[in-house]
DSSP file (Angstrom, degrees, kcal/mol; ACC not computed):
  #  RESIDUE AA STRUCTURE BP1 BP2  ACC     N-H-->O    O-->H-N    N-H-->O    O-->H-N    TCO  KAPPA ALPHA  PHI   PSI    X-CA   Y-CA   Z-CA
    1    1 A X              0   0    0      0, 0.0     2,-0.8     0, 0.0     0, 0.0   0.000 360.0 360.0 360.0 140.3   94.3  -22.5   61.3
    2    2 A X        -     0   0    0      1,-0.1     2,-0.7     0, 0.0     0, 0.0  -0.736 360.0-132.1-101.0 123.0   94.1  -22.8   57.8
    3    3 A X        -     0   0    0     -2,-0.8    -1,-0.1     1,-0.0    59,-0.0  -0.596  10.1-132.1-101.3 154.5   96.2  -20.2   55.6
    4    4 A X        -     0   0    0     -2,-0.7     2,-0.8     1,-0.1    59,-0.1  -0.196  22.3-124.9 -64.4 137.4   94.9  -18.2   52.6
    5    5 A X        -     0   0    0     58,-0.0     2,-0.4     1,-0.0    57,-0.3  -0.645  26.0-155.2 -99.4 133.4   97.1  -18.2   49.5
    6    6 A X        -     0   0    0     -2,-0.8     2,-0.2    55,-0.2    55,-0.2  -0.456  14.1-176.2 -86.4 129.0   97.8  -14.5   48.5
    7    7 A X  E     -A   60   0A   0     53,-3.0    53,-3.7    -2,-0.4     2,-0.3  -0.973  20.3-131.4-136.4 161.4   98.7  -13.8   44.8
    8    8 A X  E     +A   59   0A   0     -2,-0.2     2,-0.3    51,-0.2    51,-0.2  -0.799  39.5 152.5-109.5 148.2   99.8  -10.5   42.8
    9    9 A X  E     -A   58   0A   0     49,-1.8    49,-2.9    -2,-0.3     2,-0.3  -0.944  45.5-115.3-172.6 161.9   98.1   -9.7   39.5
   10   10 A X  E     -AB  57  23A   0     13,-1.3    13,-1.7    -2,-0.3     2,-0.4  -0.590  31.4-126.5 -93.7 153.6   97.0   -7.2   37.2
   11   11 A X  E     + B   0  22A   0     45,-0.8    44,-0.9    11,-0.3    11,-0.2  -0.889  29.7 175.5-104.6 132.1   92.9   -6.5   36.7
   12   12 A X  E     +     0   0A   0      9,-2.7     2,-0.2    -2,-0.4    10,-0.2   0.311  64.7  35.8-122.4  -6.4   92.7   -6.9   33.0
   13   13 A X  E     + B   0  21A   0      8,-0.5     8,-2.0    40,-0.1    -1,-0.3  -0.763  44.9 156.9-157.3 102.7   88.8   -6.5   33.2
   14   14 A X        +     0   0    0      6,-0.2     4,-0.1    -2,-0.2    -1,-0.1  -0.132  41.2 115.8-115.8  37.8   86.2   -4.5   35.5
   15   15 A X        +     0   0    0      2,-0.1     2,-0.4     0, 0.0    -1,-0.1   0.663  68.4  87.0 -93.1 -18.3   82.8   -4.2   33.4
   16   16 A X  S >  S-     0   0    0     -3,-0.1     2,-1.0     1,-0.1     3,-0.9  -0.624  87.7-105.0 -94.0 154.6   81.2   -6.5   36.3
   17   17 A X  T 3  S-     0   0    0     -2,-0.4     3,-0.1     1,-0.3    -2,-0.1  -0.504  98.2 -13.2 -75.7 106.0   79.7   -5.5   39.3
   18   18 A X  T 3  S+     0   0    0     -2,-1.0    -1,-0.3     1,-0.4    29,-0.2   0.840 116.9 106.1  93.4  39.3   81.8   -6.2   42.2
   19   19 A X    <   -     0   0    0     -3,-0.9    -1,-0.4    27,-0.3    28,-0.2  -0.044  44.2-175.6  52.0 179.2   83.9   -8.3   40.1
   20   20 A X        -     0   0    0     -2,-0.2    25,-2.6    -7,-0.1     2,-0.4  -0.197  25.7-130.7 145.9 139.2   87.2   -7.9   38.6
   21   21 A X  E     -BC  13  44A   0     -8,-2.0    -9,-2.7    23,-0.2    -8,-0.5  -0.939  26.9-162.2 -96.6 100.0   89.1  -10.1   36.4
   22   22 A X  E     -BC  11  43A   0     21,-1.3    21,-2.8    -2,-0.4   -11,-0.3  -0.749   4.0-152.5-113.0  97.2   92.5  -10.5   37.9
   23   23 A X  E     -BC  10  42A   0    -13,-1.7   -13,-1.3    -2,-0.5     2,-0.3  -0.603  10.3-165.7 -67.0 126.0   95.9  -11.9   35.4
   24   24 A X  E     - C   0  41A   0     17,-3.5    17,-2.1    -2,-0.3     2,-0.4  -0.912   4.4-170.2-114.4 147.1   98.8  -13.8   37.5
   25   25 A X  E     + C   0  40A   0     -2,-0.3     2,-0.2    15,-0.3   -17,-0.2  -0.862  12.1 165.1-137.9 124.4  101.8  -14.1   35.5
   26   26 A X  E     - C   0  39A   0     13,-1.6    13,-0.7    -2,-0.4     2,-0.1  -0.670  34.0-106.8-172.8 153.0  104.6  -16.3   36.9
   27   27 A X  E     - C   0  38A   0     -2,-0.2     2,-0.6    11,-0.2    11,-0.2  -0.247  33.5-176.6 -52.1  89.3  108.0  -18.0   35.2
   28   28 A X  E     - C   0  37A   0      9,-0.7     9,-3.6    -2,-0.1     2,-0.3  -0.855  18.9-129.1-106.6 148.1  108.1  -21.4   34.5
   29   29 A X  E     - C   0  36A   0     -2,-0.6     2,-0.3     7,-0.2     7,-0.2  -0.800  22.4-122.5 -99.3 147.8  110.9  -23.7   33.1
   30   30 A X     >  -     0   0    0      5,-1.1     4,-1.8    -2,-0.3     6,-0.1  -0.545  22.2-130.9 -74.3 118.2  110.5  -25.9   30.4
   31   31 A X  T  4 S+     0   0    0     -2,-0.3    -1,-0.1     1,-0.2    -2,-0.0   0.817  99.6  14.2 -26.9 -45.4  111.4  -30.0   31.3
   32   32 A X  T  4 S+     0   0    0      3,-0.1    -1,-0.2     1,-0.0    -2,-0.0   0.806 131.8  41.6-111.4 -47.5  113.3  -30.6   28.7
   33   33 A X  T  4 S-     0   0    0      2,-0.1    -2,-0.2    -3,-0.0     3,-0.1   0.297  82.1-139.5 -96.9 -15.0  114.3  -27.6   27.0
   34   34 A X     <  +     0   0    0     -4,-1.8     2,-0.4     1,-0.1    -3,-0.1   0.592  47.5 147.8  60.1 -11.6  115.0  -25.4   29.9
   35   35 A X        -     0   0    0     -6,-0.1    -5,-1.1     1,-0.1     2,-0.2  -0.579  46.7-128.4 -73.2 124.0  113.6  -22.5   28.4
   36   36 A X  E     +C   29   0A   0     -2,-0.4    -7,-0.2    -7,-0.2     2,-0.2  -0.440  34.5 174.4 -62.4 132.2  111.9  -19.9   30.8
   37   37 A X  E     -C   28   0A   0     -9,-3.6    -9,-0.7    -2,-0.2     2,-0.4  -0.676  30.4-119.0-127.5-162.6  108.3  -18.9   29.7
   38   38 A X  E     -C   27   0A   0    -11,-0.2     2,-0.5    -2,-0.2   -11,-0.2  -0.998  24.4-163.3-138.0 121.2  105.6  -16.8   31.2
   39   39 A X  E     -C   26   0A   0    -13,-0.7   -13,-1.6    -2,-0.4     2,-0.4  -0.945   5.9-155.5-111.4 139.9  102.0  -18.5   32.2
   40   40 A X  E     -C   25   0A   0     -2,-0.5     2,-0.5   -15,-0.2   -15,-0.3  -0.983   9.8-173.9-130.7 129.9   99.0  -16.4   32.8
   41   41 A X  E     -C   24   0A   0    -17,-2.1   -17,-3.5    -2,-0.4     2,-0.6  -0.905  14.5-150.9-113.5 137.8   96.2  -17.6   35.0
   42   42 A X  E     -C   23   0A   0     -2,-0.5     2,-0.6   -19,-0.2   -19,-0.2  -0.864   8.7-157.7-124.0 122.6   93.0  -15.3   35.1
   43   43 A X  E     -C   22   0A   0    -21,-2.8   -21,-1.3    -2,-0.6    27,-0.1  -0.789  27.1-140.7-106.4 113.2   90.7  -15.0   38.0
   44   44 A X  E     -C   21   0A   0     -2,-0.6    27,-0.8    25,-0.3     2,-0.5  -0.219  42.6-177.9 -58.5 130.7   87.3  -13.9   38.4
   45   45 A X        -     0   0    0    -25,-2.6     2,-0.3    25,-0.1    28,-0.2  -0.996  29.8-112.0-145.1 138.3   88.1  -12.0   42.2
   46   46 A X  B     -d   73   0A   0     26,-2.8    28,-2.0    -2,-0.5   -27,-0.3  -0.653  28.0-170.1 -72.2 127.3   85.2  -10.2   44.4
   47   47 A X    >   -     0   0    0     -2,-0.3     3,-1.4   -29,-0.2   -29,-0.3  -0.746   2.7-173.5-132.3  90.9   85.7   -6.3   44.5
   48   48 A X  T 3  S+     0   0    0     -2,-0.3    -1,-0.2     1,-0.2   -29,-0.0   0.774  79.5  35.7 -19.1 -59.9   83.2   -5.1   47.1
   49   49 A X  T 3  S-     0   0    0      1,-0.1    -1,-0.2     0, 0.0    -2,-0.0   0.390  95.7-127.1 -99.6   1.9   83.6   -1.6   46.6
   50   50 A X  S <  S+     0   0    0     -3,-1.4    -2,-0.1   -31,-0.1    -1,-0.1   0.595  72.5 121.5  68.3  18.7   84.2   -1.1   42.8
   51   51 A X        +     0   0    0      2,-0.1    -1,-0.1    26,-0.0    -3,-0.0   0.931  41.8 109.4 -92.0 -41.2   87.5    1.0   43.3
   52   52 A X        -     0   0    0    -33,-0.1     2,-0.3     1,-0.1     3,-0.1   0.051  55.5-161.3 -13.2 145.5   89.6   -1.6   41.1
   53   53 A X    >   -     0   0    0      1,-0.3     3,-0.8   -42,-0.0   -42,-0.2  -0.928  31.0 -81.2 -59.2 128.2   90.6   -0.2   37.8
   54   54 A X  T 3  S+     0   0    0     -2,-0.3    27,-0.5     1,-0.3    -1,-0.3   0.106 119.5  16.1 -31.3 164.7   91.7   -1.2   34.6
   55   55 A X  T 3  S+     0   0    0    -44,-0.9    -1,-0.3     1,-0.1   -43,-0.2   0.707  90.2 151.6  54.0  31.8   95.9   -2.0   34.8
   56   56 A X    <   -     0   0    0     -3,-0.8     2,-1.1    24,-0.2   -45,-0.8  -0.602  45.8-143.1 -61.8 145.3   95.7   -2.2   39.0
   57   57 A X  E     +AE  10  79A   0     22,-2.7    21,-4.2   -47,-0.2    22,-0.9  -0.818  34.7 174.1-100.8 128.1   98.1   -4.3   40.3
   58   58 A X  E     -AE   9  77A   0    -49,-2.9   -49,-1.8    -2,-1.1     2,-0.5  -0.838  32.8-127.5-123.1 159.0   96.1   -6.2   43.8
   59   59 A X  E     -AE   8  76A   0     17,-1.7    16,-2.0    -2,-0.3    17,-0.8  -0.875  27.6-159.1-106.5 128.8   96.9   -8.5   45.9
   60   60 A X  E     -AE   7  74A   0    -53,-3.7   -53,-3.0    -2,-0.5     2,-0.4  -0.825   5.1-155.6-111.9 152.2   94.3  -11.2   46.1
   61   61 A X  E     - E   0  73A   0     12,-2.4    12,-1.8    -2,-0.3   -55,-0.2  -0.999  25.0-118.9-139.9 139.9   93.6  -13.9   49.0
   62   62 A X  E     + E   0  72A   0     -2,-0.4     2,-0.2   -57,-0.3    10,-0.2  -0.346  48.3 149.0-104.2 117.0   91.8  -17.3   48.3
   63   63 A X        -     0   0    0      8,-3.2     2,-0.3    -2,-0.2     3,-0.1  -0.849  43.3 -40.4-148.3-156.6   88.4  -17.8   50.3
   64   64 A X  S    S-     0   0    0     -2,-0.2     8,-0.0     1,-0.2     7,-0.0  -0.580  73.0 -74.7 -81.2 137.3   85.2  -19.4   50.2
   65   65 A X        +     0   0    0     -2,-0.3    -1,-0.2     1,-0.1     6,-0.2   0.142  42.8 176.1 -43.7 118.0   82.9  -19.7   47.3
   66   66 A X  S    S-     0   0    0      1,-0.3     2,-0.2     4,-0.2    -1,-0.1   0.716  73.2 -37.7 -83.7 -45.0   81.3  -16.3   46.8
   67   67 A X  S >  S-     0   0    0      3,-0.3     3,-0.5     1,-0.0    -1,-0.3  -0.833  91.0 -53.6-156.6-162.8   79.5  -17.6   43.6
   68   68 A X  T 3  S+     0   0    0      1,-0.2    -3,-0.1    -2,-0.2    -1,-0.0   0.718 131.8  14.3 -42.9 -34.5   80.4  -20.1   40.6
   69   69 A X  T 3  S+     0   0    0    -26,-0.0     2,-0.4    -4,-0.0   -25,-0.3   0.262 108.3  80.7-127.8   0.1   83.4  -18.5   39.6
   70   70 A X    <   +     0   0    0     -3,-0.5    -3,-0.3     1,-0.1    -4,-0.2  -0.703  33.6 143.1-100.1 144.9   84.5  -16.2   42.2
   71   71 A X        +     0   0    0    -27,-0.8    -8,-3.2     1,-0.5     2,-0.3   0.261  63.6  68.9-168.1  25.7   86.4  -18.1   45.3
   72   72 A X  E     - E   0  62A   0    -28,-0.4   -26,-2.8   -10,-0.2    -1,-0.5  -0.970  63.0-156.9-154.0 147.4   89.2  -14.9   46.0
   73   73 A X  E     -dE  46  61A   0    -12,-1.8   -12,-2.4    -2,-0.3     2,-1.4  -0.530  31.4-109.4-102.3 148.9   88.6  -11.0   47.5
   74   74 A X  E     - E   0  60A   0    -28,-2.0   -14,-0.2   -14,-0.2     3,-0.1  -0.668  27.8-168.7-110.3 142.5   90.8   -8.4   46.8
   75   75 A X  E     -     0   0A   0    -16,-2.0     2,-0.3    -2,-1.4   -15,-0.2   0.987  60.3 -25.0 -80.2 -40.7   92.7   -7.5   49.7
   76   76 A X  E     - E   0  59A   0    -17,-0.8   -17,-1.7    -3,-0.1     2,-0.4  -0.881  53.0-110.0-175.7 168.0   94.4   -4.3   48.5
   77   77 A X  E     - E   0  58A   0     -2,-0.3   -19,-0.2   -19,-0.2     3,-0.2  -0.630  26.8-173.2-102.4 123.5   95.5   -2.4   45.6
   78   78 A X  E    S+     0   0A   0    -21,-4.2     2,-0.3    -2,-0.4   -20,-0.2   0.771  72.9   2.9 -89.9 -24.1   99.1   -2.3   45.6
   79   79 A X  E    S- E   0  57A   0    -22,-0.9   -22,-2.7    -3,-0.0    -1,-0.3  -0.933  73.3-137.7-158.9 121.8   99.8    0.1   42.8
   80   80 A X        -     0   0    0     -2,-0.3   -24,-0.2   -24,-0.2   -25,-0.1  -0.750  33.4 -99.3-104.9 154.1   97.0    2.0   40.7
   81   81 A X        -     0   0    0    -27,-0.5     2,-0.5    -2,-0.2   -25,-0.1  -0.172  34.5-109.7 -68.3 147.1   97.2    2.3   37.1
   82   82 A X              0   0    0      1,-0.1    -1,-0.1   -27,-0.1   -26,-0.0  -0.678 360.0 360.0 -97.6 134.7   98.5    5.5   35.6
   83   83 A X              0   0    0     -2,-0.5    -1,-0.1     0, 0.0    -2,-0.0   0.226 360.0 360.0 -78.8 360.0   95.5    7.7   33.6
């Protein structure tokens, strides 16, 4: 059985339908330099039900191509944004 890889990220973007645009942040060290940075990946993620909100923080889980760009659901909203 194959498992899905789960990431945390903020939705930085919800103006599509059933969409959300999902930021991961994590800490890398430099080769050389040793210096800690911050890398940000953004993901187009399917949100069935539209509840997603600007600032959420979700948890997302890697599946099978929903369309060109989409290939992770969000599995649930860990923390909703304050209004």
């Amino acid at each position: 059985m194959k498992v899905n890889k789960e990431l945390v990220g903020t939705v930085v973007s919800n103006r599509m339908d059933k969409t959300v645009v999902v930021a991961v942040e994590r800490l890398v060290r430099h080769p050389k330099y040793n210096k800690i940075y911050r890398r940000r990946v953004k993901f187009k993620v399917h949100d069935e039900k539209n509840e997603c909100k600007l600032g959420d923080k979700v948890r997302i889980i890697e599946t099978r191509p929903i369309s060109k760009d989409k290939r992770s659901i969000v599995k649930e909203i860990i923390t909703r944004a304050e209004r």
